[in-house]
N, CA and C atoms as an extended XYZ file, in Angstrom:
468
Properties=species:S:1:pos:R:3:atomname:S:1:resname:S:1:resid:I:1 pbc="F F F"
N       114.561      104.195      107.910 N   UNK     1
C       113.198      104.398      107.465 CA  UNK     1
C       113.174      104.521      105.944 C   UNK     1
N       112.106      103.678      105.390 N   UNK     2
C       112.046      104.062      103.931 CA  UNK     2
C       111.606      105.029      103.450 C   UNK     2
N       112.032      105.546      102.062 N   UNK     3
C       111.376      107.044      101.856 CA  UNK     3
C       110.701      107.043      100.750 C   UNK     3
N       108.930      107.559      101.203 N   UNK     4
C       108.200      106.889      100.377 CA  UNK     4
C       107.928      108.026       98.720 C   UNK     4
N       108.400      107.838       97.975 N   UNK     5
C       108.336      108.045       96.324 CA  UNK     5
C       107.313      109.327       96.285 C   UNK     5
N       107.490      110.691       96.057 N   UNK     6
C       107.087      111.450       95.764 CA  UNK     6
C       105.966      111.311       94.798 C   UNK     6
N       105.634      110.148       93.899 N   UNK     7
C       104.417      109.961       93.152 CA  UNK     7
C       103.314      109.290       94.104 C   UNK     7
N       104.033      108.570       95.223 N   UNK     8
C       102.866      107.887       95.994 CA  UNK     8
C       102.420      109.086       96.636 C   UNK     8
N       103.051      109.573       97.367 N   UNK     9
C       102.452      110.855       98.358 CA  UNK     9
C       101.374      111.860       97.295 C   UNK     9
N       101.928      112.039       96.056 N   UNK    10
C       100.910      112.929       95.106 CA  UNK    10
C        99.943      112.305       95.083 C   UNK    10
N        99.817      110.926       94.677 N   UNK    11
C        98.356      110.289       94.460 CA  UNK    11
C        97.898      110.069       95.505 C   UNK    11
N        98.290      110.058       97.281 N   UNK    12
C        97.792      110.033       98.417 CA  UNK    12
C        96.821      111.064       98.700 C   UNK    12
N        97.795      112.592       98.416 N   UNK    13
C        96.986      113.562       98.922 CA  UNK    13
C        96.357      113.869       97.510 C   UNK    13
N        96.221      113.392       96.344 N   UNK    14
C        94.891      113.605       95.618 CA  UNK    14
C        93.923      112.774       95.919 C   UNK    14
N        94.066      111.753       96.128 N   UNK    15
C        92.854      110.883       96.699 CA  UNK    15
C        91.872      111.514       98.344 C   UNK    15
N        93.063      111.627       98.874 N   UNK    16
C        92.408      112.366      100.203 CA  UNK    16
C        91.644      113.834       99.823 C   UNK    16
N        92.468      114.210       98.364 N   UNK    17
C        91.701      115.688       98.465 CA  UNK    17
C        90.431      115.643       97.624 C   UNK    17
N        89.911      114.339       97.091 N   UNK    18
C        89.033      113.901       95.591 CA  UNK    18
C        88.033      113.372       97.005 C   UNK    18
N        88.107      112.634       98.106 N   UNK    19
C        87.231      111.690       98.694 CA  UNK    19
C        86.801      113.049       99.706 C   UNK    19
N        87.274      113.985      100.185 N   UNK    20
C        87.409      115.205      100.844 CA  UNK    20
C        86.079      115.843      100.231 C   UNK    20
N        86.718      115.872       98.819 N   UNK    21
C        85.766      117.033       97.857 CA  UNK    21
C        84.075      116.365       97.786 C   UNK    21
N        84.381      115.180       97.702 N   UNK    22
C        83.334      114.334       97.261 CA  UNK    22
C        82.359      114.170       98.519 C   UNK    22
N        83.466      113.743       99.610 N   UNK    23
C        81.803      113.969      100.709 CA  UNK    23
C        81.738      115.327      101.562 C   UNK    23
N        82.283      116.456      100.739 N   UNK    24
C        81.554      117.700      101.283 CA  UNK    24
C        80.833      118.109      100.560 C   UNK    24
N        80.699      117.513       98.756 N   UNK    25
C        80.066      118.286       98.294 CA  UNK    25
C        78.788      117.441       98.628 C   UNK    25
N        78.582      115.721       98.503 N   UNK    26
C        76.898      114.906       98.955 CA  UNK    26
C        76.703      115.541      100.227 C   UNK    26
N        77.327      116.334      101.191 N   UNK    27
C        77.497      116.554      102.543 CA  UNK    27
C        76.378      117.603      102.389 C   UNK    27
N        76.827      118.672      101.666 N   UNK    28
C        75.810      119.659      101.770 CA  UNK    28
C        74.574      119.370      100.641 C   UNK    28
N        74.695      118.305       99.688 N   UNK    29
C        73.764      118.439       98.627 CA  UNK    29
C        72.687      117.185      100.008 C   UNK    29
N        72.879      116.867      100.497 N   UNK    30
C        72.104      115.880      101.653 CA  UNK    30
C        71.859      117.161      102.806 C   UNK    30
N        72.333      118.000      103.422 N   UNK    31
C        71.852      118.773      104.192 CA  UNK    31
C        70.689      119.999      104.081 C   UNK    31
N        70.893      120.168      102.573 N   UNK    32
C        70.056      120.874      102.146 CA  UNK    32
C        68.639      120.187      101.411 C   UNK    32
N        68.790      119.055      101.204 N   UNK    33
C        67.823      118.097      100.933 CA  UNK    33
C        66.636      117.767      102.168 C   UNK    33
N        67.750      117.573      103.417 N   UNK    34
C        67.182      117.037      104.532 CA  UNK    34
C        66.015      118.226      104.930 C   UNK    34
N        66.995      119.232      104.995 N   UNK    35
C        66.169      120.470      105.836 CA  UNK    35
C        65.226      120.742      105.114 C   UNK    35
N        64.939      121.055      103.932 N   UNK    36
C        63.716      121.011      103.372 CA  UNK    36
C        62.716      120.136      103.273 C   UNK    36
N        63.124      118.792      103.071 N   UNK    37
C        62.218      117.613      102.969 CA  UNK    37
C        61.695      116.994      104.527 C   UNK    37
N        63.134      117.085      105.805 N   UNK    38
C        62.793      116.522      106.907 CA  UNK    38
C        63.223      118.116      107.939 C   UNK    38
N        63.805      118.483      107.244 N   UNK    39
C        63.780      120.080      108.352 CA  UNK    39
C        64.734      119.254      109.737 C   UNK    39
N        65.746      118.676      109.225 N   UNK    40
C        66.687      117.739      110.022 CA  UNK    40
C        67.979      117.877      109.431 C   UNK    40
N        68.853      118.159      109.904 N   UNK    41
C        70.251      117.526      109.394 CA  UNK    41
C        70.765      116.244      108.964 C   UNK    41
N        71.555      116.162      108.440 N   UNK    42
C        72.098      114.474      107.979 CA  UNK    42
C        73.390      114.285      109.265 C   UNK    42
N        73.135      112.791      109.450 N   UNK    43
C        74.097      112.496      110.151 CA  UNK    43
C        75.544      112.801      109.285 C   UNK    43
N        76.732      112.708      110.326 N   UNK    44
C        78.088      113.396      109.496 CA  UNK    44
C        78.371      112.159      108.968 C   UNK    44
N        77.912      110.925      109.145 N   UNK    45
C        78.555      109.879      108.253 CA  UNK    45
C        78.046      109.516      107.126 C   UNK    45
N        77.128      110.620      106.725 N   UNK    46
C        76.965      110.959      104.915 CA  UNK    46
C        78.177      111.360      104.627 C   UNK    46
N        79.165      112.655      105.313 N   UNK    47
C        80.305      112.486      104.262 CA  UNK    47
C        80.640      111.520      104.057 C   UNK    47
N        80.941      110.682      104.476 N   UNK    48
C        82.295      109.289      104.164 CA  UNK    48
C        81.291      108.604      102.987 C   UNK    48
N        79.925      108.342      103.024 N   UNK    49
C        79.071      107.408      101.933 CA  UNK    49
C        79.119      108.685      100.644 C   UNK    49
N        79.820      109.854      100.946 N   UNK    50
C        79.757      110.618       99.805 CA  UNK    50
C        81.346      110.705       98.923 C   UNK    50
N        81.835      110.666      100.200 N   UNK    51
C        83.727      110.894       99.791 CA  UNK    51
C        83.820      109.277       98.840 C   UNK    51
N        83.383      108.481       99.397 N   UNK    52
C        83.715      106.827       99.001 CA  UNK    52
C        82.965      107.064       97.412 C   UNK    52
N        81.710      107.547       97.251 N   UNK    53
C        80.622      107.150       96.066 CA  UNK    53
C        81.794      108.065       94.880 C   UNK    53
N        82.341      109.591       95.299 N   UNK    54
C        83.244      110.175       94.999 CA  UNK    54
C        84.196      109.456       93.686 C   UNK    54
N        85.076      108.654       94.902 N   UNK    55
C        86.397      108.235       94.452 CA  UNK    55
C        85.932      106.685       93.750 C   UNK    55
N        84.530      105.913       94.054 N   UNK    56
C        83.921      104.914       92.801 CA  UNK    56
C        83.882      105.571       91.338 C   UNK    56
N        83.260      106.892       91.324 N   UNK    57
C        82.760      107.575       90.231 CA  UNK    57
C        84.118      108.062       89.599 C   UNK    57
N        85.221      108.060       90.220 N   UNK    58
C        86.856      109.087       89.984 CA  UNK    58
C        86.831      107.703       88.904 C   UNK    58
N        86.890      106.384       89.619 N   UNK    59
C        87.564      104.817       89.282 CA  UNK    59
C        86.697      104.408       87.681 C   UNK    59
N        85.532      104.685       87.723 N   UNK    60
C        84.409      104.460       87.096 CA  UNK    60
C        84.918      105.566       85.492 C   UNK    60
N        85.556      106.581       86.100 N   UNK    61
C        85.788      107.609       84.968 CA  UNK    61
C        87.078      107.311       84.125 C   UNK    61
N        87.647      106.307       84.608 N   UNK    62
C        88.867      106.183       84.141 CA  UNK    62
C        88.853      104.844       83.401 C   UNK    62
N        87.920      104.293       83.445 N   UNK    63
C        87.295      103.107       82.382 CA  UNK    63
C        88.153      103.435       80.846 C   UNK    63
N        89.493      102.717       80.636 N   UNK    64
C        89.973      103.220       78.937 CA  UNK    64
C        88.529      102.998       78.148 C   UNK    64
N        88.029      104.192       77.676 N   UNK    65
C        86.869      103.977       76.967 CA  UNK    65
C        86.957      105.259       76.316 C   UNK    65
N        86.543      105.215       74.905 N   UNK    66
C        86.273      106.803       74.065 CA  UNK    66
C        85.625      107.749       75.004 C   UNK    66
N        85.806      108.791       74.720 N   UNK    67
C        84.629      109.564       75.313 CA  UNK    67
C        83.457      109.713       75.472 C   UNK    67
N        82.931      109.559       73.938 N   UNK    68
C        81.812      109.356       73.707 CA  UNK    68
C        81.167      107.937       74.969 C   UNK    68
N        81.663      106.848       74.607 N   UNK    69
C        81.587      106.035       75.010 CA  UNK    69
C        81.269      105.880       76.711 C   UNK    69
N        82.326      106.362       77.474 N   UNK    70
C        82.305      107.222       78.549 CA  UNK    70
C        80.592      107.643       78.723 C   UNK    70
N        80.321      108.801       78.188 N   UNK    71
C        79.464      109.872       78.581 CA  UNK    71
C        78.051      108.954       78.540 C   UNK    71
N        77.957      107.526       77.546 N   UNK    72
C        76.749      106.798       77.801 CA  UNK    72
C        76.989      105.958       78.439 C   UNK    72
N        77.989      105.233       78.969 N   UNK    73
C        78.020      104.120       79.649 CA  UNK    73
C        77.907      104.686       81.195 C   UNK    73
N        78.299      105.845       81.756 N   UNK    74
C        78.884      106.691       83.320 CA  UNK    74
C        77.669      106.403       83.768 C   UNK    74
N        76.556      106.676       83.572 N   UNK    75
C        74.853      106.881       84.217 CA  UNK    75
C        75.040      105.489       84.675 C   UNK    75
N        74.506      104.266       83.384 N   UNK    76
C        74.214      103.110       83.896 CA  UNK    76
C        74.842      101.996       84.876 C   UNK    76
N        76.361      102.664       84.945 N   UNK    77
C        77.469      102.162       85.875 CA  UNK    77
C        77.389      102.510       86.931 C   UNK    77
N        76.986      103.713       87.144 N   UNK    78
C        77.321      104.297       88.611 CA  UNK    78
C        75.672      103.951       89.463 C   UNK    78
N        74.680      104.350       88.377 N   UNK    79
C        73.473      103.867       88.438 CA  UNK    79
C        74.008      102.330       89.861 C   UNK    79
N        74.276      101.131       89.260 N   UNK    80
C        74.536      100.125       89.620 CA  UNK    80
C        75.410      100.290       90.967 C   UNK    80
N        76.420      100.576       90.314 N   UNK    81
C        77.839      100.513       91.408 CA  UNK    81
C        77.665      101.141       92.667 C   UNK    81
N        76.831      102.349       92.310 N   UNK    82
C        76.924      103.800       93.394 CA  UNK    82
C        75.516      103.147       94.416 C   UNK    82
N        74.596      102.787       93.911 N   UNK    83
C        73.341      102.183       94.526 CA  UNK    83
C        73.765      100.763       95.564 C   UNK    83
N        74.415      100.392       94.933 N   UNK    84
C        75.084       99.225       95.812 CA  UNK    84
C        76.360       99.595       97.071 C   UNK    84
N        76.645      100.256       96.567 N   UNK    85
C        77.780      101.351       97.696 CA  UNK    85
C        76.976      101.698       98.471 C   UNK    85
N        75.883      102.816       98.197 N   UNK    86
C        74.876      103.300       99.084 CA  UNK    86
C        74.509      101.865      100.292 C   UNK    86
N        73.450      100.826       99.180 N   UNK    87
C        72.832       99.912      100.133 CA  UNK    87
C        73.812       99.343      101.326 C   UNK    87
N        75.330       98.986      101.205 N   UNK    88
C        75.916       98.371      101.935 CA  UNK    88
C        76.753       99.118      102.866 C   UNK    88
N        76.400      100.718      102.475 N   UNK    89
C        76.939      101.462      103.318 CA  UNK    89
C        75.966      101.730      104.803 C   UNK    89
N        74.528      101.786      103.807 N   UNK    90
C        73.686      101.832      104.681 CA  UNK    90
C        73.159      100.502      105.777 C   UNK    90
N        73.135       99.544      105.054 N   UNK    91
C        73.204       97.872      105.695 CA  UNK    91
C        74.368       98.403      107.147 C   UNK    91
N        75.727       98.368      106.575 N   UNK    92
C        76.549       98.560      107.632 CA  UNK    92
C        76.170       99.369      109.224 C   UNK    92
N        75.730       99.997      109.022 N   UNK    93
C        75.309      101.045      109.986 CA  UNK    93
C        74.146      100.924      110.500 C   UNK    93
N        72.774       99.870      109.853 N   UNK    94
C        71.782       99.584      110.299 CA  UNK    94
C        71.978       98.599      111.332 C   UNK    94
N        73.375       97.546      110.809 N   UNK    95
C        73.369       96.051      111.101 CA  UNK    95
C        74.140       95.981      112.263 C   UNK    95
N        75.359       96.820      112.137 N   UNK    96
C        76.273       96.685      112.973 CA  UNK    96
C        76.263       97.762      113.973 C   UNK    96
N        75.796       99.232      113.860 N   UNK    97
C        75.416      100.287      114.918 CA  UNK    97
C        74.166      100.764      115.317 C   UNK    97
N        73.535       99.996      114.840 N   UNK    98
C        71.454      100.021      115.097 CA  UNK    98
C        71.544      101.556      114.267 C   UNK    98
N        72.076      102.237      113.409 N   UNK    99
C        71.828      103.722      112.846 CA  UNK    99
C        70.964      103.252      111.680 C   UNK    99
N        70.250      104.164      111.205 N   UNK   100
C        69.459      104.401      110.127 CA  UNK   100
C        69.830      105.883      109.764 C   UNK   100
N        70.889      105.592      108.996 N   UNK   101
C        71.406      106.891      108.343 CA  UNK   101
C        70.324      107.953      107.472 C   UNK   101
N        69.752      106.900      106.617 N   UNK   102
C        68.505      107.766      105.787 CA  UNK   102
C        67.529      106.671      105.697 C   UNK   102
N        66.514      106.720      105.321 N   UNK   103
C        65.254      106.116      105.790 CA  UNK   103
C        64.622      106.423      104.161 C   UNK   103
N        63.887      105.635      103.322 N   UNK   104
C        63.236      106.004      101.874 CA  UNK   104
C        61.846      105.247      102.225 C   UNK   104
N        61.728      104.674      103.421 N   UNK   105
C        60.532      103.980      103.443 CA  UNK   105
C        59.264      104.640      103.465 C   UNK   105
N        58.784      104.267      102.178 N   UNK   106
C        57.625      105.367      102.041 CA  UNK   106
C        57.465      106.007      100.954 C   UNK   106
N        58.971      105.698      100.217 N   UNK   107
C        58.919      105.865       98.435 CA  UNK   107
C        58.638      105.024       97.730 C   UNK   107
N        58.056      105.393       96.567 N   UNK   108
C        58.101      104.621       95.782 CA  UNK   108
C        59.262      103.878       95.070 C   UNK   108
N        59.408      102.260       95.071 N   UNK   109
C        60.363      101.513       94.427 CA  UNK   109
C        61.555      101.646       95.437 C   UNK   109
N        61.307      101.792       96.758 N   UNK   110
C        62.219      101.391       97.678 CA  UNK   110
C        62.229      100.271       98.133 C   UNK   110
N        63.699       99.655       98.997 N   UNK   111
C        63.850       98.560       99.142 CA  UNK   111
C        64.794       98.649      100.594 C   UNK   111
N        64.141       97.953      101.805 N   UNK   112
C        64.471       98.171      103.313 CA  UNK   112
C        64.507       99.130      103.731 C   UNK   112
N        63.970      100.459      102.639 N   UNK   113
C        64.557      101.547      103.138 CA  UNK   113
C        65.495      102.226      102.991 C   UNK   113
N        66.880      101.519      102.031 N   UNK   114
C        67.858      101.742      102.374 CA  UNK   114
C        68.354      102.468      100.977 C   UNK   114
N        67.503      101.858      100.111 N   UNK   115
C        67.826      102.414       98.554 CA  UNK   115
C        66.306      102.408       97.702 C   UNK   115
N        66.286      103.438       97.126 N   UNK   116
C        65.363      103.789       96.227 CA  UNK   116
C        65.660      104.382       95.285 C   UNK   116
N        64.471      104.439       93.782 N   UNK   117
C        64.838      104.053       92.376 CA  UNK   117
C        65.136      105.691       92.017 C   UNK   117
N        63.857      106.743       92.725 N   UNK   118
C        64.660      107.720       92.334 CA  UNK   118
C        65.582      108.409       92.590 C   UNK   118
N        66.446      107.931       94.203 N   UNK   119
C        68.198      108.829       94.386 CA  UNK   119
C        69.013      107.336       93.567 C   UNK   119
N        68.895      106.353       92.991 N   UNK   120
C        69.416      105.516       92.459 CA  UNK   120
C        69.719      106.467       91.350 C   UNK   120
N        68.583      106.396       90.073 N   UNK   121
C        68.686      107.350       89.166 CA  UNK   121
C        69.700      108.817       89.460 C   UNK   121
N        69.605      109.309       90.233 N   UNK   122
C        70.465      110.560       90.719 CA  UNK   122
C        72.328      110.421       90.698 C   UNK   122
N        72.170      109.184       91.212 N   UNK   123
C        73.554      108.616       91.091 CA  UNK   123
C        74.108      108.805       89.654 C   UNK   123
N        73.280      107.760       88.757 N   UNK   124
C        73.740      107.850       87.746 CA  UNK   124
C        74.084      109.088       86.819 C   UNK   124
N        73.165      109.902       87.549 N   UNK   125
C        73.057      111.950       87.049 CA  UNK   125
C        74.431      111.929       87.210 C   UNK   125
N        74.564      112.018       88.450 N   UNK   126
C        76.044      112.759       89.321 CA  UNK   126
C        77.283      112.443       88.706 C   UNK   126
N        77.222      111.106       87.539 N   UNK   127
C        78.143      110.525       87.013 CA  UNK   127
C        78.895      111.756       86.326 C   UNK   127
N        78.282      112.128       85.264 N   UNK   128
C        78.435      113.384       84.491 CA  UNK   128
C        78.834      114.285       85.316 C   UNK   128
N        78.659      115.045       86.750 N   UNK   129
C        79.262      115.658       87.387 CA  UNK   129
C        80.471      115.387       87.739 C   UNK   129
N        80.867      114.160       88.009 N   UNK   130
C        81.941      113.583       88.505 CA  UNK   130
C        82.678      113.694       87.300 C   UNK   130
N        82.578      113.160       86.325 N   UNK   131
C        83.559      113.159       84.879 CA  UNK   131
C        84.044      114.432       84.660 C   UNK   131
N        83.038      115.363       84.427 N   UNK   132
C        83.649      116.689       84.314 CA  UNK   132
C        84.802      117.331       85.448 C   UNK   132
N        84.155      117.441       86.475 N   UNK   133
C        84.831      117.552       88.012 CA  UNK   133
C        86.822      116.668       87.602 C   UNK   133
N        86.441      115.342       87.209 N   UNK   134
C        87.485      114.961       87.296 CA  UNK   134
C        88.308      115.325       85.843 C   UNK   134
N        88.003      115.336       84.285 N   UNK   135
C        88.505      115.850       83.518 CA  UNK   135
C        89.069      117.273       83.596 C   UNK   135
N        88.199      118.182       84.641 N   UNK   136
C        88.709      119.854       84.995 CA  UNK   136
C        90.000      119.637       85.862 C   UNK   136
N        89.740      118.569       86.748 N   UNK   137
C        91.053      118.877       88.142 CA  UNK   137
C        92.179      118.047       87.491 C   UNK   137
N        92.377      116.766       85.896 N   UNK   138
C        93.192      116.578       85.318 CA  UNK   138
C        93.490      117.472       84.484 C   UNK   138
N        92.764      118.110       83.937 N   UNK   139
C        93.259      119.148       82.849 CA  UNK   139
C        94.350      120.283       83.950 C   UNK   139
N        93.570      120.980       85.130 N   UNK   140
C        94.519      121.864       85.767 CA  UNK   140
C        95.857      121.501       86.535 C   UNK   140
N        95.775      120.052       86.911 N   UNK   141
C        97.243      119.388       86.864 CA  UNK   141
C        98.139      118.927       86.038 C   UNK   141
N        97.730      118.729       85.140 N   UNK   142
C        98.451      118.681       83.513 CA  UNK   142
C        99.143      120.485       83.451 C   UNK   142
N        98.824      121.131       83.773 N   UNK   143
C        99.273      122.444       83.346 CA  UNK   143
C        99.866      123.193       84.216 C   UNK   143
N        99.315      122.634       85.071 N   UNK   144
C        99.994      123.639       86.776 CA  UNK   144
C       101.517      123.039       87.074 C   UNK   144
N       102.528      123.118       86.723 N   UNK   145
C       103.422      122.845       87.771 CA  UNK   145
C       103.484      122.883       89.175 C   UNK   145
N       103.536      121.242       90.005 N   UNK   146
C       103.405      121.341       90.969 CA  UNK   146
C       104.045      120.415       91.634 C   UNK   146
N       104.436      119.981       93.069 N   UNK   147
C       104.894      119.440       93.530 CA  UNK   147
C       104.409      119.442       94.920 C   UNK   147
N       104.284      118.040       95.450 N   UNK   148
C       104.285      117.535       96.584 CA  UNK   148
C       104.667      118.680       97.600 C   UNK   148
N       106.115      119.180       98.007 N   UNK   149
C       106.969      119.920       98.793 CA  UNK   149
C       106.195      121.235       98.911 C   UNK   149
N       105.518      121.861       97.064 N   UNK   150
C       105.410      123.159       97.297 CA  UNK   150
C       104.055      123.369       98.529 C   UNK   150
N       103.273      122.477       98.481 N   UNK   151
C       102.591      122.372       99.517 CA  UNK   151
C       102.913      122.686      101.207 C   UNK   151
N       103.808      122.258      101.489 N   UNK   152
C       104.429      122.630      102.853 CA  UNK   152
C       105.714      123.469      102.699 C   UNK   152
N       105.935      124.143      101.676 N   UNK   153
C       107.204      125.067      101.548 CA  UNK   153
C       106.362      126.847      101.706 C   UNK   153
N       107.426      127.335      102.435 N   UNK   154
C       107.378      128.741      103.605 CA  UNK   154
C       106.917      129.383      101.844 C   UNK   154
N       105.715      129.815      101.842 N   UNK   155
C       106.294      131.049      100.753 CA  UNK   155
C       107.012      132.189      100.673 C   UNK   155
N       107.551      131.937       99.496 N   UNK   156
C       108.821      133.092       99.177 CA  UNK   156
C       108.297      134.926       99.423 C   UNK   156
């Protein structure tokens, strides 16, 4: 059996723990949306359209770009990228499992329903959440000594 490289497994379980973070946190920022606006829960396969929009926005942050640069370009990218993730996440589930995950029909500047201009705009908000989010959890791995093992090792 091959033995797979202690850097792959780190970037495995950071990805699993970044797409994790990402659709628990749209998980509850959509549950608490719902119940007030529809007094309904969100189906659970908002996490995954949240964990995925997540780890776009992680990809999106890592653009070699100044900072500055970064902090104006993140909105209008994710704006795009994250809205199109949404629509084809939502397409998927309309097309192929008859679900209608979320429904906008009835907003203004919506389109099938499936995407509208003002959680579009929101996306692009969240960008800035995401950058920070991800500059904090690089800054505390830059400093933390850590390892793969210490994770499943008995503490001392």
């Amino acid at each position: 059996m091959k033995r797979v490289p202690s850097a792959a497994l780190r970037l495995i379980f950071k990805l699993a723990v970044q797409f994790s973070f990402g659709g628990g946190l749209y998980f509850g920022i959509e549950t608490v949306f719902r119940l007030i606006r529809h007094h309904t829960p969100p189906l659970p396969h908002v996490f995954f359209l949240g964990g995925g929009a997540f780890l776009i926005g992680i990809l999106l942050c890592r653009i070699p770009l100044s900072r500055k640069w970064l902090v104006l370009l993140l909105p209008p990218l994710g704006f795009g990228l994250l809205t199109a993730y949404e629509y084809f996440f939502g397409l998927y589930f309309l097309t192929f499992h008859g679900l209608r995950i979320w429904n906008y029909s009835g907003c203004p500047h919506e389109y099938r329903g499936l995407i509208c201009l003002q959680f579009s705009l929101c996306w692009g908000a969240l960008m800035w959440l995401i950058l920070a989010i991800d500059t904090l959890t690089e800054h505390l791995l830059r400093h933390t000594p850590f390892s793969f093992a210490d994770i499943f090792s008995k503490p001392q």
